[in-house]
N, C-alpha and C positions, 0 to 999 in steps of 0.2 A: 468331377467333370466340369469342365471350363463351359465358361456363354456361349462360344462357340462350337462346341463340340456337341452342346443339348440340340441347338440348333441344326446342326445337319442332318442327327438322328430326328429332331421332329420332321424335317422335308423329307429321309428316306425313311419315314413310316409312310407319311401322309401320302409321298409317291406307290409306296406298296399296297397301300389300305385302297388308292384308285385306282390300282392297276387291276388288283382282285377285283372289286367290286363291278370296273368295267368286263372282263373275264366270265362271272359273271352272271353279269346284267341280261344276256343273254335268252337265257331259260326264262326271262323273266315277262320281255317284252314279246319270243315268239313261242308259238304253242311246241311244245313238245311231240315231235313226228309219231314216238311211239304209243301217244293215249289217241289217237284216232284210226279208226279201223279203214285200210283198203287195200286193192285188190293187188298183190305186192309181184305178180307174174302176167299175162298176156290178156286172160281171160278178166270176167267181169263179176261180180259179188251179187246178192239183193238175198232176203228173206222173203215166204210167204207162208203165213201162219205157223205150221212149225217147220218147216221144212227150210232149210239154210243151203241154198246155191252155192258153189263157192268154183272160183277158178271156171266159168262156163266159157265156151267157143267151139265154133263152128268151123270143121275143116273143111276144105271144095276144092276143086279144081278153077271153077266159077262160079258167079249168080244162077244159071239156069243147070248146073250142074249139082248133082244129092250131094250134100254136105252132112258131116258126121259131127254129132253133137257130145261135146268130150268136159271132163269137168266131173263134179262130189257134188252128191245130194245129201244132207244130214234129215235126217226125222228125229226132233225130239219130242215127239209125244209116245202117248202109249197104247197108240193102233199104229195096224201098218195101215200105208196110206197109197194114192200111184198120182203121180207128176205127171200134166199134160202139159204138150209141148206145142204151141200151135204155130206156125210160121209163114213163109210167103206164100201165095196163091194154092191155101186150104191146105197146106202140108201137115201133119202132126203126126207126133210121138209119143206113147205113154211108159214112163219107166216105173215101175213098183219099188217102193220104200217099204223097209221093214219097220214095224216099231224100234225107239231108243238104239237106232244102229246106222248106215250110211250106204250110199251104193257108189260106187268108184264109175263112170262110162268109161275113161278110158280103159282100164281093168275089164271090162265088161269083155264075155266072150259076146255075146250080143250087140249087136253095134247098135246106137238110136241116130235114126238119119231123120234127115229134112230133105224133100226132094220138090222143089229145088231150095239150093242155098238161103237165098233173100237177097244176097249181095254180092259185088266183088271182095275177089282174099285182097283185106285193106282195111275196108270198111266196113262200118256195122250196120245192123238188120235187128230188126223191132221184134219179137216174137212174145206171144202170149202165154204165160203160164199159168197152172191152177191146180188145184191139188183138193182129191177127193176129199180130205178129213171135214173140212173145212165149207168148201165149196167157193173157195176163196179164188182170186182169178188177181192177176197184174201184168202189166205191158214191162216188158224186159228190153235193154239193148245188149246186145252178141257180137262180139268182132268175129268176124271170118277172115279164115287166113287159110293157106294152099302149105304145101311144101317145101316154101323157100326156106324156112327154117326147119331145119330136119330132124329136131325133133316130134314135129308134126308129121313130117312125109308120112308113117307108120299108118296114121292114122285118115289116110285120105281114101274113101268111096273108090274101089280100084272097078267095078262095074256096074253099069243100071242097076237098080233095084226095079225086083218084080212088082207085080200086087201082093204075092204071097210073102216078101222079104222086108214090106216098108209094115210100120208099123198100123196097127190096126186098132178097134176099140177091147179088145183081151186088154187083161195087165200083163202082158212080157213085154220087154225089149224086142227089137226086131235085130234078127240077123241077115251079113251079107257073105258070101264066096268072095275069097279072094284070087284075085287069077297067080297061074305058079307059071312062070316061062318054063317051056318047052326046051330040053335039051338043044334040038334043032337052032332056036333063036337066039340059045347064047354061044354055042360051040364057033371055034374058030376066031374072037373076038376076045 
């Protein structure tokens, strides 16, 4: 190999060797998206003692309208435990956790409502959680959101809830009727 022939192979290594190195430099200077935990769909994350929130939001038609509370509770300890739910103007909810297992809301034949919402579907709404095991208590943010995205619609508060249907100081979930249209109202249409 002639002087000039070494020489062009040293400028296209030393151009390779910067090219890689810029390529990359990359992972080096910004954090890596997958070693940090969050909340990768609509709703919102947080832990409280054992209990792991994941995916929470509230569905409404409006702020002063019952809002259904949808999302995964994990329990991993080794009691079963029950999630209070406490929300705008003294609403609350209690959903029971089993030990080392999860409770699905939206899955839930039982609906867990907030009556009323807290906020407009948009914006979010402060609620307080707390969980027997522990007796552990933290301030939560919750997006509220309506049925413009229709995977939600399913899940929207279709009528008041009673006294009997909201939830109470028991550990169950509270359930609501959903209204069924009447032959009459869709016929012809």
């Amino acid at each position: 190999m002639n002087r000039g022939q070494r020489g062009k192979l040293a400028m296209a290594t030393a151009a390779l060797g910067i090219g890689l190195l810029s390529l990359t430099g990359c992972s080096y200077i910004n954090p890596q998206q997958t070693s940090e935990q969050y909340s990768a769909s609509d709703g919102t994350r947080t832990d409280l003692g054992p209990l792991q929130l994941r995916n929470f939001i509230i569905v409404a038609d409006g702020q002063d309208k019952p809002g259904r509370v949808i999302g995964a509770v994990y329990n991993t300890s080794s009691k079963d435990v029950v999630l209070t739910i406490k929300g705008a103007e003294g609403s609350q909810a209690e959903v029971p956790v089993k030990q080392n297992s999860h409770t699905m809301l939206n899955d839930s034949t039982a609906a867990v409502l907030l009556t009323p919402a807290g906020a407009k579907p948009g914006a979010m709404t402060e609620v307080t959680i707390s969980e027997s095991g522990t007796n552990m208590d933290a301030k939560f943010k919750v997006p509220v959101l309506d049925g413009t995205i229709v995977d939600y619609k399913t899940y929207l508060p279709t009528s008041e809830p009673t006294p009997s249907s909201t939830a109470t100081s028991s550990s169950t979930a509270t359930s609501t009727e959903t209204a069924t249209p009447t032959p009459s109202s869709t016929a012809g249409h």
